[in-house]
VEXDREN-508402 format. One record per residue (C-alpha): residue number from 1; x, y, z. Coordinates in pm, 1 decimal. Each point is the difference from the previous one (the first is absolute). Layout:
SITE/k/px/py/pz
SITE/NUM/X/Y/Z
...
This chain:
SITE/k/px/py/pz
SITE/1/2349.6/2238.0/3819.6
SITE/2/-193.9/-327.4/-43.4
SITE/3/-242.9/-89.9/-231.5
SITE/4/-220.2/-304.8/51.7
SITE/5/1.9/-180.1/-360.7
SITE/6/-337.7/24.1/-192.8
SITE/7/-163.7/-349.8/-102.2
SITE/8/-39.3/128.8/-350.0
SITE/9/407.5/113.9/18.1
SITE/10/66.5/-364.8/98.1
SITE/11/-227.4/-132.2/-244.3
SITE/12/176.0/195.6/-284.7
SITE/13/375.6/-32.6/67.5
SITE/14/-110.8/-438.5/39.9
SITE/15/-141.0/43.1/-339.2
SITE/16/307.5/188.4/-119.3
SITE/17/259.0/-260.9/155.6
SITE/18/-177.2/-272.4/-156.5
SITE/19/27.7/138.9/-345.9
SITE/20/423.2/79.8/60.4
SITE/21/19.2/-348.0/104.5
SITE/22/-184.0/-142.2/-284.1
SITE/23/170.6/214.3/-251.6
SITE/24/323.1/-136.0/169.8
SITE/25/-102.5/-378.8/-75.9
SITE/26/-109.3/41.9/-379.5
SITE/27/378.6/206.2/-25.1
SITE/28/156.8/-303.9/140.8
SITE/29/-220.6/-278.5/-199.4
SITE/30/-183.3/-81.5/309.1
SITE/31/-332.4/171.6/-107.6
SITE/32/-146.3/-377.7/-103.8
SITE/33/-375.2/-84.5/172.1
SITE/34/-186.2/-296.1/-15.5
SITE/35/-305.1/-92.4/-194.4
SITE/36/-323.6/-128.7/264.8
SITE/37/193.0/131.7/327.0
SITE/38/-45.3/375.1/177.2
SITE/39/223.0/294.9/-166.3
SITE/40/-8.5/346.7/76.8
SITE/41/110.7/226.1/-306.7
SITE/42/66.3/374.2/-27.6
SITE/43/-126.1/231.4/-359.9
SITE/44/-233.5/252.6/-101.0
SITE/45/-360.2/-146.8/-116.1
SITE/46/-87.4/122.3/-334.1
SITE/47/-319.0/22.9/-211.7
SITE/48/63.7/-206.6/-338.8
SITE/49/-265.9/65.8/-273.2
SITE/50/34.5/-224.7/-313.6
SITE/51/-144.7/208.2/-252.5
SITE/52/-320.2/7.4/149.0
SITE/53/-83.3/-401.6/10.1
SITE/54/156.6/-55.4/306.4
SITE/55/42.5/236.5/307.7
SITE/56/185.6/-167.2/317.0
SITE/57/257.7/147.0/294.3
SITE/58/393.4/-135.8/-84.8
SITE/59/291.0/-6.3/268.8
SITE/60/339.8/102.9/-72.7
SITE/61/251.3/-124.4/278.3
SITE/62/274.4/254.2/83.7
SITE/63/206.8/-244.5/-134.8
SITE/64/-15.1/-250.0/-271.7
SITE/65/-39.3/-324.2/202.6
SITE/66/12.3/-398.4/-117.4
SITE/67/-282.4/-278.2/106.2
SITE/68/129.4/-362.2/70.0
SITE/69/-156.7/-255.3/-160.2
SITE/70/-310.7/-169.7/200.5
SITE/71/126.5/-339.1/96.0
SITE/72/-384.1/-135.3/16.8
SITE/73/-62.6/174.6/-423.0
SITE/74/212.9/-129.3/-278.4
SITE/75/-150.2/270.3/-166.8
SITE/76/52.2/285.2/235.4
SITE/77/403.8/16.5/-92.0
SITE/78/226.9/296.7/160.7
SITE/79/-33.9/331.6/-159.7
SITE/80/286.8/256.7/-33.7
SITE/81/57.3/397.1/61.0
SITE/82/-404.7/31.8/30.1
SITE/83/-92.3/359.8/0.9
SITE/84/-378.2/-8.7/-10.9
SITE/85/-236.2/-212.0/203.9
SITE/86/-372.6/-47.7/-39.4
SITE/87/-156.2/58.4/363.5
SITE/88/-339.6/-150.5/86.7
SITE/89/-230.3/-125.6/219.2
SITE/90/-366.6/-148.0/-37.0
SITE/91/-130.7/-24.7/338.9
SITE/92/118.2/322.3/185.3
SITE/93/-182.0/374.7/-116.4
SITE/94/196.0/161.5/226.7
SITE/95/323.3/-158.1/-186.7
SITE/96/-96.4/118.2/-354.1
SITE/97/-122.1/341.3/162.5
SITE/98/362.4/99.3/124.1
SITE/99/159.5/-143.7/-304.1
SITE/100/-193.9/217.6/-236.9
SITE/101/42.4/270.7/288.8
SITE/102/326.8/-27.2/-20.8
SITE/103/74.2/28.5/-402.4
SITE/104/325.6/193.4/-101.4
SITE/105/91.8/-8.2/402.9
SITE/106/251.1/-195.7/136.9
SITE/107/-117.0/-322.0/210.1
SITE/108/149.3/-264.8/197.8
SITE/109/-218.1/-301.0/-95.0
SITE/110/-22.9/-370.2/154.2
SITE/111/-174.0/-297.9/-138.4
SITE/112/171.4/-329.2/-167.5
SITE/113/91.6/-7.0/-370.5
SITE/114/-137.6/-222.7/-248.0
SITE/115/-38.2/-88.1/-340.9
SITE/116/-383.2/-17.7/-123.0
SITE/117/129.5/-163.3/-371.7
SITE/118/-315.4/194.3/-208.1
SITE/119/-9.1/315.7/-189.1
SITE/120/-133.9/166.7/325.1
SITE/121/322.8/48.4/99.7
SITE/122/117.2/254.8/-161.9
SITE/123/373.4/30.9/175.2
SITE/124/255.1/-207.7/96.7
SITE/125/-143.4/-91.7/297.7
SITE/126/-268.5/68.9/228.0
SITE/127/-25.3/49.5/393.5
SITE/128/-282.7/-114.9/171.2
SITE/129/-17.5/324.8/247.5
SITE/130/-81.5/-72.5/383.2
SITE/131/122.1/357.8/88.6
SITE/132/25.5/368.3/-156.3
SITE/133/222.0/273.3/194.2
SITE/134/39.5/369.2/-159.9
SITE/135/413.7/27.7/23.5
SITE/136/-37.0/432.2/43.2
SITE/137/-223.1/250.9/121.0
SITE/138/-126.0/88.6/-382.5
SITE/139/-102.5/-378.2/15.0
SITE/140/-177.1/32.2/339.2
SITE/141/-142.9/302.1/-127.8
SITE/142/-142.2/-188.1/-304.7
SITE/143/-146.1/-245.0/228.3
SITE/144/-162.3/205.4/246.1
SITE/145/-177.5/249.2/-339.6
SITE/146/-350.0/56.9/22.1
SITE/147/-170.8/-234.1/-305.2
SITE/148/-59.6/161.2/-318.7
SITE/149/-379.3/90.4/-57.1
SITE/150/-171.6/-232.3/-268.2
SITE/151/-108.4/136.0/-270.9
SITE/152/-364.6/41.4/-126.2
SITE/153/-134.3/-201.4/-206.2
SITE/154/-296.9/92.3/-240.7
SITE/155/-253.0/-306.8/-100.0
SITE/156/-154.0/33.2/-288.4
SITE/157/-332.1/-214.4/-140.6
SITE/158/310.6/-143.3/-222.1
SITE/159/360.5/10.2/-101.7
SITE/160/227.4/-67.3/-239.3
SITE/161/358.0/-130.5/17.5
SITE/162/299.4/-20.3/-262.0
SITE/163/284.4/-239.9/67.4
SITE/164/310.7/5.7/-235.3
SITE/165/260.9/-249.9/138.4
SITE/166/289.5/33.8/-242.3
SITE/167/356.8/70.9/134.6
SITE/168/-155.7/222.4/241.5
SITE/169/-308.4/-23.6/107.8
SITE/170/-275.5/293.5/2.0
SITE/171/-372.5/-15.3/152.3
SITE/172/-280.5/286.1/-39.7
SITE/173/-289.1/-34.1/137.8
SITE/174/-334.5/253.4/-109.1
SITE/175/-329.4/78.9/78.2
SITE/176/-229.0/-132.0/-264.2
SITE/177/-210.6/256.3/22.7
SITE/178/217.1/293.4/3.6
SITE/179/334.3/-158.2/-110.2
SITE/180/178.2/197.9/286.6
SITE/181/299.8/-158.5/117.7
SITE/182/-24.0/-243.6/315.3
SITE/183/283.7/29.8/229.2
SITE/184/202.2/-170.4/152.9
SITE/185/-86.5/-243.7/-260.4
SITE/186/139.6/-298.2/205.6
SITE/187/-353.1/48.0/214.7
SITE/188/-168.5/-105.5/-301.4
SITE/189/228.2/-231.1/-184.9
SITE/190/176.3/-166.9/317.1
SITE/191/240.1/-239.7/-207.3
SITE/192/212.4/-269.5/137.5
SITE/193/274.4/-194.9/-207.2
SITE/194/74.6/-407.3/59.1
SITE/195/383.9/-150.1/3.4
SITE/196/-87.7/-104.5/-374.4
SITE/197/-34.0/426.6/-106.0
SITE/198/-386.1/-41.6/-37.2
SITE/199/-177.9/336.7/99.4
SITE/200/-305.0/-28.9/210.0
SITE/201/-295.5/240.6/27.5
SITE/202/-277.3/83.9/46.5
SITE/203/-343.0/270.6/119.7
SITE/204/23.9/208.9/317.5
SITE/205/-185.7/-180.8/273.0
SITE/206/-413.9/86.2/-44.9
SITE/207/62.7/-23.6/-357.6
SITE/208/-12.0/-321.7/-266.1
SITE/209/152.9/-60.2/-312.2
SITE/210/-258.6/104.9/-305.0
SITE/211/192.3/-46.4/-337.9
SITE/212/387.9/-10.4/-93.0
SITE/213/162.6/-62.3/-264.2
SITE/214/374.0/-115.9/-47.7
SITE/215/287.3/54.8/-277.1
SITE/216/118.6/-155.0/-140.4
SITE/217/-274.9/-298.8/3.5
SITE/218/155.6/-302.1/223.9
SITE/219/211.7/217.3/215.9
SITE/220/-186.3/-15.7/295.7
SITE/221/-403.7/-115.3/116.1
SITE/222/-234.6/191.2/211.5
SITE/223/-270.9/-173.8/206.5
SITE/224/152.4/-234.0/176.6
SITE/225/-24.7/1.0/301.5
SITE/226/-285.1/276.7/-30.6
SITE/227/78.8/326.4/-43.4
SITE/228/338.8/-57.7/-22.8
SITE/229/291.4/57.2/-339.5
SITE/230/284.7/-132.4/-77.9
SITE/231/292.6/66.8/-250.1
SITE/232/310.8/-71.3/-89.5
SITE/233/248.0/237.2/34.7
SITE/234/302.0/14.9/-209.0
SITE/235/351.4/-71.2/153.9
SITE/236/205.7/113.8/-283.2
SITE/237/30.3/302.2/-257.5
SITE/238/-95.4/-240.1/-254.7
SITE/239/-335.3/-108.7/69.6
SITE/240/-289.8/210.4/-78.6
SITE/241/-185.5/213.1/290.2
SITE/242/-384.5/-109.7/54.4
SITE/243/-269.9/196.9/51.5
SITE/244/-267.6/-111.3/239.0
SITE/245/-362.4/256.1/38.3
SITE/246/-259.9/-69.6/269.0
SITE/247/-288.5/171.3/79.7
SITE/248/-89.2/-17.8/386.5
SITE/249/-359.9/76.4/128.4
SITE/250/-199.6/-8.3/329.4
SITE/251/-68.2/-314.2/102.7
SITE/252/-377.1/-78.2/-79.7
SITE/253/-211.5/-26.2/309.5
SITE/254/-91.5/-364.1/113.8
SITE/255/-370.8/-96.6/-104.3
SITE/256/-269.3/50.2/239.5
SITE/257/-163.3/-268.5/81.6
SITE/258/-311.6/181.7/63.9
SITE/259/-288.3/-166.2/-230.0
């Protein structure tokens, strides 16, 4: 009996081939790539959460691979038995929507590797991703899951948020009113952090910074630009944690300009 082959059958035993031949290079020293030139590389995408400052999506290759130097970047050297690889792109939703899709799956990612020499990088290396494949059928699966529903928010006349940024870092956020607890508190302390480990925050959208205050005194300013906070936030055991408060409002209608 004869069985026509199935695209997605194809698809699948490509995929698998690809990673036996890869694993077959690194085992032989062959599994070098270039930096600034196409690769294709084989792993499992995983979530990385850095004690709550920074959240991003690393890339284990089945394999721990090296990077050749970039002959056009003295200061992009080669870089041996890499086992985690910061994946990215800035243009493409569709790109960061399978990657996150695709945490704890395994992937088969392509894109060019490069060195971005700040303290955004927070691997070895990065790859600038062009293209994001799901490896199995749990990974399709993933992909192809209806979204999560979003959660509903309550908006109070006016909040209050807590901050502590010591070797972890905790936010609260509470109705003023009421002190119930506002969750998920990242809807109403959205932070970002810099290269430099300076935290970023600041009010939910529709709402503006009304008081703060920040400990210890000099850690950190608030105001500038409006309605925005920021702190620094310790990198080692030894310095101490600071505290940042803010108290978030409705923003006040414009003036009428009725006489």
């Amino acid at each position: 009996m004869h069985f026509a082959p199935n695209s997605a059958n194809v698809e699948l035993v490509v995929k698998v081939g690809a990673l036996a031949l890869l694993v077959a290079a690194v085992s032989f020293g062959q599994g070098c790539f270039p930096q600034g030139k196409p690769v294709t590389i084989i792993g499992r995408l995983e979530p990385v959460d850095e004690n709550g400052y920074r959240h991003w999506i690393a890339f284990r290759p089945a394999r721990p691979i090296c990077v050749l130097a970039d002959p056009d970047d003295q200061y992009s050297p080669r870089v041996d038995d890499v086992d985690l690889i910061q994946p990215f792109n800035v243009d493409r939703a569709e790109i960061r929507f399978r990657l996150s899709r695709l945490g704890g799956q395994k992937a088969v990612l392509t894109g060019r590797l490069i060195q971005w020499h700040t303290g955004y990088q927070r691997a070895p290396i990065t790859l600038e991703v062009e293209k994001v494949d799901a490896l199995d059928d749990a990974g399709e699966a993933a992909l192809r899951a209806p979204e999560p529903p979003k959660p509903v928010l309550r908006e109070p006349p006016a909040y209050e948020v807590t901050i502590r940024a010591g070797r972890k870092l905790e936010k609260e956020a509470r109705e003023a009113a009421t002190n119930k607890l506002l969750t998920p508190t990242d809807e109403y302390a959205p932070h970002s952090m810099t290269g430099g480990d300076v935290l970023w925050t600041r009010c939910r959208d529709g709402y503006e910074l009304r008081s703060s205050s920040i400990a210890p005194k000099g850690a950190g300013l608030c105001g500038a630009p409006e309605n925005t906070c920021c702190i620094s936030s310790p990198i080692s055991e030894q310095e101490a944690a600071v505290t940042l408060k803010m108290r978030c409002a409705k923003e006040s209608p414009p003036p009428s300009s009725e006489k």
